[in-house]
Structures are given as C-alpha cells and as structure tokens.
N, C-alpha and C positions, 0 to 999 in steps of 0.2 A: 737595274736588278736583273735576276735569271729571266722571270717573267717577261719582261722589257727587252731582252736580248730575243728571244725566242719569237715576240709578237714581230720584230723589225725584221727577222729572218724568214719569217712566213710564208711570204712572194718570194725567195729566190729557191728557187731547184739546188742551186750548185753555190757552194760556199768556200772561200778560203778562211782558216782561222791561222793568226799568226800571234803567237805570243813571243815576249821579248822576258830576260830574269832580269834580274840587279846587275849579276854581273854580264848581261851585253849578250848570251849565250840566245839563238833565236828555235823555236818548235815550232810546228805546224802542221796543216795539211788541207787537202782538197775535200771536200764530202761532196756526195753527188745526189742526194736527198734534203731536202729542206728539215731541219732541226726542229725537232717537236719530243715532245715525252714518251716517253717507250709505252706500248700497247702490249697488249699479252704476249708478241711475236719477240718482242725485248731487240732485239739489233736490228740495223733496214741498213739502207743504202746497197752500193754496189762494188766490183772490182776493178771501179774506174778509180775509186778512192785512193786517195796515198800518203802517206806521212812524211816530214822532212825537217832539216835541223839540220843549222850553222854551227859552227863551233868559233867564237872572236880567237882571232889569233893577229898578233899585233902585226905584222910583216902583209898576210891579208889583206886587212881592213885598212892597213894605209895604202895599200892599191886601189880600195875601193873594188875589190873584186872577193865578196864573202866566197865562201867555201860551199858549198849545200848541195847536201846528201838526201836523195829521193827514194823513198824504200813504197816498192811497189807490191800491192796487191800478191800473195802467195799463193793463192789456191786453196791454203790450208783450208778456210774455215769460211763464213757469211759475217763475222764479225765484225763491221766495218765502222759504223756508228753508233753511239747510244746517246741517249740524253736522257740521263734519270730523275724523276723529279721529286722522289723522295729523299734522295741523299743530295738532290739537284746539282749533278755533275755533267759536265760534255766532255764526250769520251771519244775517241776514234780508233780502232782494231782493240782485240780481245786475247784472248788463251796467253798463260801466261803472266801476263801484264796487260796494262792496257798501251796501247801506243805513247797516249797522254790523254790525261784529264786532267780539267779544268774546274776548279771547288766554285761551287756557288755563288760564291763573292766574290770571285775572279782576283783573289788575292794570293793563290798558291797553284802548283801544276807540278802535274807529277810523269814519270816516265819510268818506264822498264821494256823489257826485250818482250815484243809479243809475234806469235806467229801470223796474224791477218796477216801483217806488212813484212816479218823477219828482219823486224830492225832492232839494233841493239838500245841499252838506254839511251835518249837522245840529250842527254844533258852531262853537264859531270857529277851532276848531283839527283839523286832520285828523286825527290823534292825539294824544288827550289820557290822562292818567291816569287811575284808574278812584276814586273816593273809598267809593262804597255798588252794591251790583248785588243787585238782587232779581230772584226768580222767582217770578208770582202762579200758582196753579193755579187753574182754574175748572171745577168741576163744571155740567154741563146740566143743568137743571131737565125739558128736553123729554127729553134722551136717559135723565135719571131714571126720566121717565114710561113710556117703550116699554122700559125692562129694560135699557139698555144704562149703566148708571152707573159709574164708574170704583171706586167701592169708596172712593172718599176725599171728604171734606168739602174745600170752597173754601178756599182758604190758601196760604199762604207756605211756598215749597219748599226 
C-alpha cells in the first residue's frame, strides 16, 4: 500500500525509484530526501535530484546496453519531490508537468516535459500502465562515517 511504501522508505535519505510499463519502456529517478507527505512547504528535496528514462529499442536491448537519458536538476525552480497524500501520488520535478508520478496503487504513471529537470515526456505515452515499480534505499557511506546512518543496510524497499 502507499502507506506501506512510505513507512519502508523512512530510514533512507536518498532513494531510487524505478518503474518499468507493459511495454518494456523504463522511468525513474534519484530523490535525495526521504519520502514522506507534503507539509505546508509542499515540495522538499534538493538539486542533486534527477529524472531518467530508457526507451526499449530492439537493436539496444539485444546488446544488453539500454539507452538512458539523465535530465538534471535546471535551476528553474525547488520543485524536486512531492508525495501527496490526498490524491496519494509520488511525484518528482514540477512546473509544467510533473517529471512522473506515480498513482496510489502504483498501477499507472504518468510523464510530461517539466522544468525542475527540462526533460521532455519520458515515455511515448503520457500515461501508461505501471508493469514493475521499485524503491532502491541507499545508505551513505560518508553519513555512516560522521554517526548519522539511517540504521538500514542499501536495498530494496
């Protein structure tokens, strides 16, 4: 459940999410704030954050060497993260579009050109189906070192 996703994310600072469609097409991106429900402030994270997307192309993927396109942080705006718990969606970059969000039930995701990242849609379809959705956790090695460790090993949330 959303719920259930957001408790497992808790402990890590920096997260990857990767979703996969039906047809094979992959989204994603880094956050660099731990996922939680928006507060008055409504967007967090930072301009370490970034979005990105494969595109299956048959000549590709029989090399085993996908394609993936990394749209970084623009300047434009603070828009970097949301997670809203009313319409309970996770979202990453704003204006415009959202980079991608992810519906509730983690059965749909949606993409358009937003300025956080200036990436264009990352799908061929503005909404597509959801087929796989992961959440990487990543522990800091550096925040290990000064005492600030989250208490969880790197992995799959």
């Amino acid at each position: 459940s959303f719920h259930s996703l957001l408790q497992r994310c808790q402990g890590y600072k920096f997260t990857i999410v990767v979703v996969r469609s039906v047809s094979g097409e992959i989204v994603g991106g880094f956050a660099t704030e731990p996922w939680r429900v928006r507060d008055s402030k409504g967007y967090y994270g930072s301009g370490q954050s970034f979005v990105f997307a494969s595109h299956p192309d048959e000549q590709v993927y029989r090399m085993h060497r996908p394609d993936i396109h990394v749209y970084r942080w623009t300047g434009e705006n603070d828009y970097c993260q949301i997670c809203d718990d009313e319409r309970r969606k996770l979202c990453l970059g704003g204006v415009g579009d959202f980079g991608w969000v992810v519906s509730n039930d983690f059965m749909t995701c949606q993409t358009g050109p937003c300025q956080t990242f200036g990436n264009p849609q990352l799908a061929s379809s503005q909404t597509f189906p959801i087929a796989e959705f992961e959440v990487y956790g990543l522990a800091s090695p550096v925040l290990s070192f000064f005492g600030e460790s989250s208490g969880q090993s790197p992995g799959q949330v």
